[in-house]
C-alpha positions as CSV (number, residue, x, y, z in Angstrom):
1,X,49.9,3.2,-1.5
2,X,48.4,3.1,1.8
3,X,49.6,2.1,5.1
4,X,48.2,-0.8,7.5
5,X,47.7,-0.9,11.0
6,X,50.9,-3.4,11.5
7,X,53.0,-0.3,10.2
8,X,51.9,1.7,12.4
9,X,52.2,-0.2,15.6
10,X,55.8,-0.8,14.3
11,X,56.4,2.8,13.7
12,X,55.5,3.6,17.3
13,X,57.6,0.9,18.6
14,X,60.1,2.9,17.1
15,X,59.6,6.3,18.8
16,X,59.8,4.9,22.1
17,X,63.9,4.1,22.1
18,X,64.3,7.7,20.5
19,X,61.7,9.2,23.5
20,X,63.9,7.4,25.8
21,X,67.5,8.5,24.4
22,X,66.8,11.4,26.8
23,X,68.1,9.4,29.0
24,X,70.3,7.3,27.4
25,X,72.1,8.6,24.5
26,X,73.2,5.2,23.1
27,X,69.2,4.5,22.4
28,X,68.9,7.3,19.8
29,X,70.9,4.6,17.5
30,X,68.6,2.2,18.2
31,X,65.6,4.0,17.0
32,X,67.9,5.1,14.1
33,X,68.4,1.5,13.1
34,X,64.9,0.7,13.7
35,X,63.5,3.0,11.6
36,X,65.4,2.6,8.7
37,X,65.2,-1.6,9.1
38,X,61.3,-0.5,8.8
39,X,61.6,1.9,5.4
40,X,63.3,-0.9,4.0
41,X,60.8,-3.6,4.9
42,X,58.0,-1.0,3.9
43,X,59.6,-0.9,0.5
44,X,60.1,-4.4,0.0
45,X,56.7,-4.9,1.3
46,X,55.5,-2.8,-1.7
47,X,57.2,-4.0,-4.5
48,X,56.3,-7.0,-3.5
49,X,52.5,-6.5,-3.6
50,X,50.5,-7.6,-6.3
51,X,49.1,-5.0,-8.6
52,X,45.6,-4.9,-8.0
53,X,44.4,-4.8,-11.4
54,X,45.9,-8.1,-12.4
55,X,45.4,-9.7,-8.9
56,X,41.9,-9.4,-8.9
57,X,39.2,-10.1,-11.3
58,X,35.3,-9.2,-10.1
59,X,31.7,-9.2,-12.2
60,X,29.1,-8.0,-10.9
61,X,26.0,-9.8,-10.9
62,X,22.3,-8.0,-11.1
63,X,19.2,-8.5,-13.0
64,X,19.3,-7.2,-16.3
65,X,16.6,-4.3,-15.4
66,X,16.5,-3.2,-12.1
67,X,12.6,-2.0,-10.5
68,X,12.1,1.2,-9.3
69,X,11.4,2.3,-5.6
70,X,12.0,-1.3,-4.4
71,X,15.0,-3.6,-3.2
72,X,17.3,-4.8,-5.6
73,X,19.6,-7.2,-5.1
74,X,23.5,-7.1,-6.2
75,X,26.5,-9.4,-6.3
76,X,30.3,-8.8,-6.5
77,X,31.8,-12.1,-7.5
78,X,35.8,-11.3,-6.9
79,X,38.5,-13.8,-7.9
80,X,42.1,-14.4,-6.7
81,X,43.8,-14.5,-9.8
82,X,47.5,-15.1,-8.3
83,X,49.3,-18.4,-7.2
84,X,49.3,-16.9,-4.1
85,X,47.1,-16.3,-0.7
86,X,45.5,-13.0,-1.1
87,X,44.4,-10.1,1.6
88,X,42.4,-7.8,0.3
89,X,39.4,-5.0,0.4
90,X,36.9,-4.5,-2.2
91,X,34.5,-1.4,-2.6
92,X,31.9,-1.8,-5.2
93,X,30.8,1.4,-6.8
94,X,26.8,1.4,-7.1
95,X,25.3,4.2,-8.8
96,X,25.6,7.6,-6.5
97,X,21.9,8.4,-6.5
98,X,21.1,4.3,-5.5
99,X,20.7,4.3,-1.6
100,X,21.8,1.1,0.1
101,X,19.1,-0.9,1.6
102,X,21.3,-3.4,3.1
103,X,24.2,-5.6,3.4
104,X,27.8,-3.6,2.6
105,X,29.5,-2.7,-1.0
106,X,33.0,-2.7,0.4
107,X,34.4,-6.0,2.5
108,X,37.8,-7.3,3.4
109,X,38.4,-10.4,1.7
110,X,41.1,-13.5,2.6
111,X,41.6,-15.4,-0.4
112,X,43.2,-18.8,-1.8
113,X,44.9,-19.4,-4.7
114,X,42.1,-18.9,-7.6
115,X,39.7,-18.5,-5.1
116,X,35.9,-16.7,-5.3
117,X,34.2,-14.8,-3.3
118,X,30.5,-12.7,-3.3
119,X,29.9,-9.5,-2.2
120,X,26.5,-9.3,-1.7
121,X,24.2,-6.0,-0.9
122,X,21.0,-3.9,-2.1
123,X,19.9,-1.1,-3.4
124,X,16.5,1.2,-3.9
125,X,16.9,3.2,-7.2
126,X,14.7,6.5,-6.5
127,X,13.8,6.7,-10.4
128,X,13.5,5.1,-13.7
129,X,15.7,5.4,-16.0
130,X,19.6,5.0,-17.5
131,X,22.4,5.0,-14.5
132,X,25.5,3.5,-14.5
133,X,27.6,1.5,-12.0
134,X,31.5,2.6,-11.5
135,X,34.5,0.6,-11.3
136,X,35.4,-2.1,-8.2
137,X,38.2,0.0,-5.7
138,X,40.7,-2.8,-4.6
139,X,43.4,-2.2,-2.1
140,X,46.0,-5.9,-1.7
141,X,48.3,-6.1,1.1
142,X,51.9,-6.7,0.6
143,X,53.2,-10.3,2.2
144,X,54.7,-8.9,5.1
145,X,51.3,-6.6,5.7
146,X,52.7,-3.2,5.7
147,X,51.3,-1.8,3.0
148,X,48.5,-1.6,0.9
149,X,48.6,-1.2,-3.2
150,X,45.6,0.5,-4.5
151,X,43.7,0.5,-7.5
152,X,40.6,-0.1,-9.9
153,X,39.3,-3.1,-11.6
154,X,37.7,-2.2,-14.5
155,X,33.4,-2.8,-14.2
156,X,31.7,-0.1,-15.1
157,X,28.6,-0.9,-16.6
158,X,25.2,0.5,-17.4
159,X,22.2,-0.2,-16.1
160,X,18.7,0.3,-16.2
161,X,15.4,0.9,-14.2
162,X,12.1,0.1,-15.4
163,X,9.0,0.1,-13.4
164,X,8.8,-1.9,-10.6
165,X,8.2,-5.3,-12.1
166,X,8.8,-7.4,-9.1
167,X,5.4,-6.8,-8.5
168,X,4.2,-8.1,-11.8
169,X,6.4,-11.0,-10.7
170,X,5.2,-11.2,-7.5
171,X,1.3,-11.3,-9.2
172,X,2.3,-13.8,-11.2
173,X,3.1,-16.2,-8.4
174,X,0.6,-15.9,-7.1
175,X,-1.6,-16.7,-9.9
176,X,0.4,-19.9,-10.5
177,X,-0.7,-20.8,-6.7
178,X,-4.2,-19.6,-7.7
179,X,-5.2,-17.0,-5.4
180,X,-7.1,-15.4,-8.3
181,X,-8.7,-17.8,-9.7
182,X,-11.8,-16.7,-8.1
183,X,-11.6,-13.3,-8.6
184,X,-12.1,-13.1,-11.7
185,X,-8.7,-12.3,-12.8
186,X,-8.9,-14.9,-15.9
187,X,-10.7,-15.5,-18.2
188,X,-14.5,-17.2,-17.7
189,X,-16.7,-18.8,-20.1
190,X,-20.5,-17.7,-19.3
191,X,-23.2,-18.8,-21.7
192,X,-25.5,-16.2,-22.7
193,X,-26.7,-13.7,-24.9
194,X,-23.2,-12.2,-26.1
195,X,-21.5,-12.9,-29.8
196,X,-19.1,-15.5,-29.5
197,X,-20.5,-18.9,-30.5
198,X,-20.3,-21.3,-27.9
199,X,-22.3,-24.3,-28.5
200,X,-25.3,-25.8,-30.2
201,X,-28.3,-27.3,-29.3
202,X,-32.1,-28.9,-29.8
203,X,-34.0,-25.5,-30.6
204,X,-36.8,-24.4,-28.0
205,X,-40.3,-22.5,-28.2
206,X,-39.1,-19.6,-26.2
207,X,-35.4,-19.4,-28.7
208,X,-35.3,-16.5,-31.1
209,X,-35.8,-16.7,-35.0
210,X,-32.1,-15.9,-35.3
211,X,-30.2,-18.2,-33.4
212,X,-31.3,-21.0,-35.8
213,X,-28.3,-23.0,-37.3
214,X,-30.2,-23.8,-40.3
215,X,-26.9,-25.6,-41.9
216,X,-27.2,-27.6,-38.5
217,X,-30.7,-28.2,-38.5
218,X,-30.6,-29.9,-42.7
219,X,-27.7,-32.2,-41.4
220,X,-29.6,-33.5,-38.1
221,X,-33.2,-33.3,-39.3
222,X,-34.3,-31.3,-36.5
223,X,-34.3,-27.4,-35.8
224,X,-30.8,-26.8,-33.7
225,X,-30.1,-23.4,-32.5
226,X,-26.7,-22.0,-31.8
227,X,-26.0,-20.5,-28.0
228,X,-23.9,-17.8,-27.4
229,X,-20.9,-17.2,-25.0
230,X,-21.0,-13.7,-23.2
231,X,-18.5,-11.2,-24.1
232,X,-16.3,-10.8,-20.9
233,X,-13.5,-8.9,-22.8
234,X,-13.3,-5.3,-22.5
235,X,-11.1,-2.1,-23.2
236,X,-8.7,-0.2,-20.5
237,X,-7.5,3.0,-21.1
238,X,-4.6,4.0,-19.0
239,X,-4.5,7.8,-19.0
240,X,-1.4,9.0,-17.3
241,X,-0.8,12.9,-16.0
242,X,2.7,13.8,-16.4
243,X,2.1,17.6,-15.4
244,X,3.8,19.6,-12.7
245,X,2.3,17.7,-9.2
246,X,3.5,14.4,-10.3
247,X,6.8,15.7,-10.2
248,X,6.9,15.7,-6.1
249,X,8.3,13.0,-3.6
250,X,6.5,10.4,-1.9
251,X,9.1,8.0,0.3
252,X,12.1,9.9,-1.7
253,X,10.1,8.9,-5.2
254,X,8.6,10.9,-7.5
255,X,4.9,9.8,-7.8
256,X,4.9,9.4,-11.2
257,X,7.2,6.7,-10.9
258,X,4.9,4.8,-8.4
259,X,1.7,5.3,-10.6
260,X,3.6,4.0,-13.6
261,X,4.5,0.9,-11.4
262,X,0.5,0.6,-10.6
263,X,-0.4,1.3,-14.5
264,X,2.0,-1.6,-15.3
265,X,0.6,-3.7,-12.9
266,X,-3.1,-3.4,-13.9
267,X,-2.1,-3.6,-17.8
268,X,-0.4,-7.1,-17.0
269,X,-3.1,-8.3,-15.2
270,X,-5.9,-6.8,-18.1
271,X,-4.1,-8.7,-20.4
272,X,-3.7,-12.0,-18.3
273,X,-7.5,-11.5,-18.3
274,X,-7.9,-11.3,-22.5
275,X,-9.1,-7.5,-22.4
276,X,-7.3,-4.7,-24.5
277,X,-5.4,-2.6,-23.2
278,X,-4.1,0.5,-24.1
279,X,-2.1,4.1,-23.1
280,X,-2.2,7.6,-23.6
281,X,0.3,9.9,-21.6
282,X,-0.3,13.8,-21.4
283,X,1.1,17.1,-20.1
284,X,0.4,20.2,-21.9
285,X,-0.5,17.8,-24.9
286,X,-0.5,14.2,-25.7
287,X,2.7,12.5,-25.1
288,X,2.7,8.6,-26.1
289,X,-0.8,6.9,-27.3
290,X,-1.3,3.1,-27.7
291,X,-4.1,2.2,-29.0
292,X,-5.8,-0.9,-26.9
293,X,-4.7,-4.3,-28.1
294,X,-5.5,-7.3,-26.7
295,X,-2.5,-10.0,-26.3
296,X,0.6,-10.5,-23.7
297,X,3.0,-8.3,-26.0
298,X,1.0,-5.2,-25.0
299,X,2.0,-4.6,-21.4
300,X,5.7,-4.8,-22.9
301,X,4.8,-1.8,-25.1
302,X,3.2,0.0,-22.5
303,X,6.2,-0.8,-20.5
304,X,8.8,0.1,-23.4
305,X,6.7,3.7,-23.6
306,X,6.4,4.2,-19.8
307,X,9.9,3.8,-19.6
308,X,10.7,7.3,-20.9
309,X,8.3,8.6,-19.6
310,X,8.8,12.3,-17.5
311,X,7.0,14.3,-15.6
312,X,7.6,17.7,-16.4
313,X,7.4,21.3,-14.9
314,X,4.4,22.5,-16.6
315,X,0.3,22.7,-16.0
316,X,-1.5,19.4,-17.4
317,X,-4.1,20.5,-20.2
318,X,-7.0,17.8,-19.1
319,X,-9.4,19.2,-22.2
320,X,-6.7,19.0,-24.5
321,X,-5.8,15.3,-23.6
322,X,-9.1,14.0,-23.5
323,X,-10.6,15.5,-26.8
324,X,-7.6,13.9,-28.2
325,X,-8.9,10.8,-26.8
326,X,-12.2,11.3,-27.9
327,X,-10.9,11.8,-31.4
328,X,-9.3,8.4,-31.5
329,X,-11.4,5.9,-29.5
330,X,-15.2,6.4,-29.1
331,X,-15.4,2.9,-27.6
332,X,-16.7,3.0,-24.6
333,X,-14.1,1.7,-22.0
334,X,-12.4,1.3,-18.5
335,X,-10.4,5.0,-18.1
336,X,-7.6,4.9,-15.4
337,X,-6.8,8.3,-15.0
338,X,-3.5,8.9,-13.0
339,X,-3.6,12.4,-11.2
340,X,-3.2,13.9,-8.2
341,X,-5.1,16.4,-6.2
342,X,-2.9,18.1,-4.1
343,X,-3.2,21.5,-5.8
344,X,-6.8,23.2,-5.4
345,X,-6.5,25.2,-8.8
346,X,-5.3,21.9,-10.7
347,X,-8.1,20.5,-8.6
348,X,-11.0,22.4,-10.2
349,X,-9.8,22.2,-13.5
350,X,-10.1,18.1,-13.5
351,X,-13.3,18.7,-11.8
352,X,-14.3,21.1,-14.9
353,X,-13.0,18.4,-17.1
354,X,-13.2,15.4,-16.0
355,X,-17.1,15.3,-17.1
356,X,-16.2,14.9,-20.7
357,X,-14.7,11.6,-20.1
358,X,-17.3,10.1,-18.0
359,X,-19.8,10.8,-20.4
360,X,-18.2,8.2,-22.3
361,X,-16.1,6.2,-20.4
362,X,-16.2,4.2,-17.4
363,X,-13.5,6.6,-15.4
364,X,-11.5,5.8,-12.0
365,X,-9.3,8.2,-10.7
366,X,-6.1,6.7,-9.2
367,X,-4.7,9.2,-6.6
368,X,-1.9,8.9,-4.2
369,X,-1.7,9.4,-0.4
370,X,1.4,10.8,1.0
371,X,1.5,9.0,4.2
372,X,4.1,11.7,5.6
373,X,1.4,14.8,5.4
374,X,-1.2,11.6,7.4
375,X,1.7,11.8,9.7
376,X,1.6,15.4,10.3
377,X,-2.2,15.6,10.2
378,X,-2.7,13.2,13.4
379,X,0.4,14.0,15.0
380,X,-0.2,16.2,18.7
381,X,1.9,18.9,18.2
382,X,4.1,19.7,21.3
383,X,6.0,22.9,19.7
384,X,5.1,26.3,17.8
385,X,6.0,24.8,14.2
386,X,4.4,21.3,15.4
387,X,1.0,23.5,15.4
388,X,1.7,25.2,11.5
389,X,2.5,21.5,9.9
390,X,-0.3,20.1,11.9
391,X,-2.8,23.2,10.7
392,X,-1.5,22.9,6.8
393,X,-1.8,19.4,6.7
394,X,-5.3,19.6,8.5
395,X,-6.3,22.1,5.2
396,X,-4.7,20.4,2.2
397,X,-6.3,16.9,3.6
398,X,-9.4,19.1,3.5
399,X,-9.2,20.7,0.4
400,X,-8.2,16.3,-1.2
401,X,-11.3,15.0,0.5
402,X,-13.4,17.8,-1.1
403,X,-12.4,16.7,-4.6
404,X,-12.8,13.1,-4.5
405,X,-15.9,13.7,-3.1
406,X,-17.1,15.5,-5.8
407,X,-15.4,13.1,-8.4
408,X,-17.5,10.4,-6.6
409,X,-21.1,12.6,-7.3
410,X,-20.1,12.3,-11.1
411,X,-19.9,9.0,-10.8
412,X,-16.0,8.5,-10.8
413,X,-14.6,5.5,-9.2
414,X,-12.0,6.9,-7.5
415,X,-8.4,4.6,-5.8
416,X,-6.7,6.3,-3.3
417,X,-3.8,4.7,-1.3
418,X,-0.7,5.2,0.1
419,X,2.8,4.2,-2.4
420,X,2.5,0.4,-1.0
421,X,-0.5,-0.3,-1.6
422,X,-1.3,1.3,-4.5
423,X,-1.2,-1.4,-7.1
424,X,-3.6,-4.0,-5.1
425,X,-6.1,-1.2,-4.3
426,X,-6.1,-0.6,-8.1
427,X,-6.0,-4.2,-9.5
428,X,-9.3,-4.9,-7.0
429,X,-10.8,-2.0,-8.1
430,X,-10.5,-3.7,-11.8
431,X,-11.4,-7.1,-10.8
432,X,-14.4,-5.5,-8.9
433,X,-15.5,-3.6,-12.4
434,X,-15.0,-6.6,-14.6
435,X,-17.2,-9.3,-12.0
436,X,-20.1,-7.0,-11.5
437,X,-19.9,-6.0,-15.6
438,X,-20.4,-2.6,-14.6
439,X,-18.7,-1.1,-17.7
């Protein structure tokens, strides 16, 4: 039970005739009386209260997955389940490590008879995986507004958080208003000299030998030869790090969990564009490997195995992970590599490493910028420990620069943005490789 502001107002009103019985005795009765009229009504106030848990209904209303490092919206539908008019406050309990991007999980609610009302808020989950939301804290007021029963209404529930796919459904808008079109984010017929048949036609002195449709040619009497659609398909590797530096915070998330959001992203739009796409996440060893497949179901399974996946506290083992990939697809392919370059040592091994993939792969190397060390870089400092940040930052932006310039003289394509932008930096580095055919 807790008390209201009414009560307290009234209890005050009650000191003053025993504060004045110093000078008038007869007034120390009054307060007497008035104090015990006001246990009484407290009391009565009380038992007449509705219990919360059978006052109140609520069900909360989310999606069924939320999306990591991004706003999520959440609903708290509470009902008025008495015959009566209802005052009271609700406090919805969101998962503890969720921060609140806006609106307010607890309100003060007037309602009707069998009356509804939303609660409405969001939240910005910091990582993926399984969290769970608590129970909904309800306090009613008793009819005379004295006091306050408190309790819970049951709704915990799980929940969980995937990758951020409001991005893939924010790419998929805009493909239904086609802004891609032209890019080259679907799929385009151009005839040439590939393997997929694509038409036939009256054969010409420069055609070769081979492209005769001699089963076309007995039924029409003349030589037809067969043309050729170009293959446009191709494969996509995504090669994920899950070592030691993808452990550390960029905007309060880890950067593994805003890489995985850009490898979903790019594996959606691959497959919207008919290539094959497929996954292979490492630390000390392989992790998870998906073969490339072409079709829509893929970037669900990439999803389904990105979902658990962790970055741990250990050194990545680049040789190991891609002799295991050059055990199980020789293909030559699109490699994303996720990484990051922060560490010099870690640096120079990828450097060492990194040559064995391009020697048979097409390889970009998806880094990302932590605008907060920019921050310190260009700020003027005005203090002694200003000068340190501003000196460290100076060196480590030195020491990143270095190796992606020496990625870039081995003929890496390299992607390196800040959290926000990393998914469209990547997705037009894709579109870019696929229209010019450089793989």
């Amino acid at each position: 039970m807790t008390f209201t502001t009414r009560f307290f107002v009234l209890v005050g009103l009650g000191v003053v005739p025993l504060v004045l019985s110093a000078l008038d005795p007869r007034l120390s009765l009054l307060g007497v009386v008035w104090n015990a009229l006001l246990a009484a009504l407290v009391l009565f106030d009380w038992v007449r209260a509705p219990r919360p848990e059978t006052a109140v209904s609520a069900r909360r209303v989310t999606d069924d997955a939320l999306s990591v490092a991004t706003t999520n919206d959440v609903g708290l539908r509470v009902r008025n389940e008495t015959a009566g008019r209802l005052t009271a406050t609700v406090r919805d309990e969101p998962p503890p490590e969720f921060a609140l991007t806006s609106g307010e999980r607890q309100a003060d609610l007037r309602l009707a008879p069998f009356e509804t009302a939303t609660l409405s808020y969001a939240v910005t989950p910091p990582a993926r995986g399984n969290f769970r939301f608590g129970d909904v804290y309800v306090r009613v007021s008793g009819p005379l507004g004295l006091v306050r029963r408190q309790g819970s209404v049951p709704a915990a529930a799980p929940t969980s958080v995937y990758p951020n796919l409001q991005a893939v459904g924010d790419y998929e808008l805009m493909m239904r208003r086609a802004h891609l079109v032209k890019t080259g984010a679907r799929r385009t017929r151009v005839v040439g000299a590939g393997r997929e048949f694509a038409a036939l036609r009256d054969y010409t002195p420069d055609d070769e030998f081979r492209v005769i449709d001699w089963k076309a040619t007995a039924r029409r009497g003349k030589v037809t030869s067969r043309t050729f659609e170009s293959e446009r398909s191709q494969d996509v590797l995504l090669l994920l790090d899950l070592g030691r530096l993808m452990r550390q915070e960029v905007a309060h998330t880890q950067k593994l969990d805003h890489v995985v959001s850009a490898a979903l992203m790019l594996a959606h739009v691959a497959a919207g564009a008919d290539d094959r796409v497929g996954l292979l996440t490492f630390a000390d060893e392989a992790r998870a490997w998906l073969p490339p497949r072409r079709g829509r179901a893929q970037p669900g399974e990439i999803l389904q195995a990105l979902y658990a996946a962790r970055a741990e506290p250990i050194e990545s083992d680049y040789r190991a992970a891609f002799r295991f990939l050059a055990l199980r697809w020789r293909k030559r392919s699109l490699a994303v590599l996720f990484t990051d370059l922060a560490d010099p040592e870690s640096s120079a091994v990828l450097l060492a490493e990194i040559a064995q993939l391009a020697a048979a792969h097409l390889v970009v190397c998806v880094v990302e910028r932590d605008p907060l060390l920019s921050a310190r870089a260009r700020q003027m400092p005005e203090a002694i420990p200003q000068v340190y940040e501003k000196a460290v930052a100076d060196e480590v932006l030195a020491d990143r620069r270095r190796a992606l310039a020496l990625l870039r003289r081995r003929g890496v394509l390299v992607v390196d943005a800040e959290p926000q932008e990393l998914s469209a930096e990547l997705v037009s580095r894709y579109l870019t490789v696929k229209n010019r055919s450089l793989l």
